[in-house]
C-alpha positions in Angstrom: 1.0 -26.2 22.9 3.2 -24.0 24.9 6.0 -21.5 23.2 9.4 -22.5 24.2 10.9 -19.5 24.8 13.1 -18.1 21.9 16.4 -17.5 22.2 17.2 -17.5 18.8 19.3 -14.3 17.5 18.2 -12.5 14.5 20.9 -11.1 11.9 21.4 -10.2 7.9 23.0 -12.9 6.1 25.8 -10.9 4.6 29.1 -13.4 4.1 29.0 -16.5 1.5 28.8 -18.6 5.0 26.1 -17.4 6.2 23.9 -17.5 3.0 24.8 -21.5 2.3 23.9 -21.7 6.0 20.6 -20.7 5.3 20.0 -23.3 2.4 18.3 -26.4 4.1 15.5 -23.9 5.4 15.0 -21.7 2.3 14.8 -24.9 0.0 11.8 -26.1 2.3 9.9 -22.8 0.6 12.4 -23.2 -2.5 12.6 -26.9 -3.2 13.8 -26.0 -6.9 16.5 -24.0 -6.2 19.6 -26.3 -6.1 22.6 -26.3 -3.6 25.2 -25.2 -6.1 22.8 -22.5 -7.4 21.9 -20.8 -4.3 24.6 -18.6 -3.9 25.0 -17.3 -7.0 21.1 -16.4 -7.2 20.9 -15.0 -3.8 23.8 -12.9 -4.9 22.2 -11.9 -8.0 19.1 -10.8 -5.9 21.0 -8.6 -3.5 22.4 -6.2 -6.8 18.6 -5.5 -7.5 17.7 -5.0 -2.9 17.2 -8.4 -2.1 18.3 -8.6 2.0 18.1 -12.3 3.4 17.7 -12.2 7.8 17.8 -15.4 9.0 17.5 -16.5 13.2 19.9 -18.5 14.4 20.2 -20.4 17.3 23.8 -22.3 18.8 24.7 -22.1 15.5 21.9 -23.7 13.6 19.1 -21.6 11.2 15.9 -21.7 12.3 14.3 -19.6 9.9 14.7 -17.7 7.4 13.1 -14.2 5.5 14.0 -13.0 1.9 12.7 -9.5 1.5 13.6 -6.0 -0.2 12.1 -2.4 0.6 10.9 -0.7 -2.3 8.6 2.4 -3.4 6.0 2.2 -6.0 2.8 4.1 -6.6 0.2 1.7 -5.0 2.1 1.2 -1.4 4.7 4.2 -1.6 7.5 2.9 0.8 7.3 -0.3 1.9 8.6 -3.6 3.1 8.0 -6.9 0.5 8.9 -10.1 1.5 9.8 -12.9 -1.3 10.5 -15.7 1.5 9.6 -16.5 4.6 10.1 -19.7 6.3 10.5 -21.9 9.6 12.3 -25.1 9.5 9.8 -27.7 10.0 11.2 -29.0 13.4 11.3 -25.6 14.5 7.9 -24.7 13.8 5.2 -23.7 16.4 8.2 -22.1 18.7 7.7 -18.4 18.1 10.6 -18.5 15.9 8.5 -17.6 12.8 6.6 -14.6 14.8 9.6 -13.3 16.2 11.6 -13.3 12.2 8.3 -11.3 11.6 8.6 -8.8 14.2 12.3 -8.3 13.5 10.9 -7.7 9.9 8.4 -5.1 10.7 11.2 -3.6 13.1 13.2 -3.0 10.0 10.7 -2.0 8.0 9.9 0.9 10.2 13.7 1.7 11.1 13.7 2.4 6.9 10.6 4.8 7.0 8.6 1.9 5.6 4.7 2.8 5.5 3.6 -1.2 4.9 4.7 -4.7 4.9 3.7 -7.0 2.2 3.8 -10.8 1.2 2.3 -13.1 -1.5 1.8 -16.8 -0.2 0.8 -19.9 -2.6 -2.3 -20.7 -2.0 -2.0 -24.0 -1.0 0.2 -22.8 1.9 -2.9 -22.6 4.0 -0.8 -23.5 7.9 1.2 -20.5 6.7 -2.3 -18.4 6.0 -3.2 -19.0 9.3 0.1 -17.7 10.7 0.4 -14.3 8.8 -3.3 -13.9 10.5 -2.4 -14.5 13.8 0.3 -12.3 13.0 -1.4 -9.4 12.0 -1.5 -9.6 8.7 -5.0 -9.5 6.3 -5.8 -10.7 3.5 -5.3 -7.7 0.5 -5.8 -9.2 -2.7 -4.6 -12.0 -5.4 -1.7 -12.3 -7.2 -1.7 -13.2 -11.0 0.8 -14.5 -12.9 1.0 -15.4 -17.0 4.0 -17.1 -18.1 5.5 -15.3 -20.5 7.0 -17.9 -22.3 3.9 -19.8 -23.6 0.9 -18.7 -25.9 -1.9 -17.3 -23.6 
């Protein structure tokens, strides 16, 4: 299938309307994150780094990108992403590679050495994305809920 070409704009979601805007798209990725609690939480993120870029086109989001730069021993500077998402009917349009490339763009304009993201891995369409994007394969990602015996 041929790219339509993208004419989407690209900005930080900085004002209360622009974050609700960017709702119906995150809670495709975030399906348990409701409505009346997004706000708050993506507020609560950005005290602790959290930036949220969405594009945007004739006034409707497209996609969407959580992410935060941060320094630690294994990766020294870099860019992570918590959230990365198309809408679904917007999918297969180049708006996902071009929220990328806006990504990597900032990650380099903030002396970032390296981009990283985790992906669920059943999100296997996505897998195939971040590889045609660029992106390998580095490792897995663990997890142990802290709230039940092990």
């Amino acid at each position: 299938m041929l790219r339509e070409e993208i004419t989407a704009k690209i900005d930080l979601a900085l004002t209360d309307e622009d974050i609700n805007a960017c709702f119906p798209v995150m809670q495709e990725l975030r399906p348990h994150i409701a409505e009346e609690e997004f706000l708050v939480q993506v507020r609560t993120q950005q005290a602790t780094g959290y930036h949220m870029a969405f594009a945007h086109d004739d006034g409707e989001v497209v996609a969407v990108a959580g992410f935060r730069i941060s320094e630690n021993l294994a990766w020294g500077r870099h860019l992570y992403v918590d959230d990365l998402v198309t809408a679904t009917d917007k999918r297969s349009m180049g708006n996902g590679s071009a929220l990328l490339e806006w990504l990597r763009s900032y990650g380099i304009e903030y002396e970032c050495q390296q981009l990283h993201l985790d992906s669920g891995m059943q999100r296997e369409r996505a897998h195939r994305f971040y590889e045609r994007e660029g992106l390998s394969k580095a490792g897995y990602h663990f997890v142990l809920l802290l709230d039940q015996p092990k």
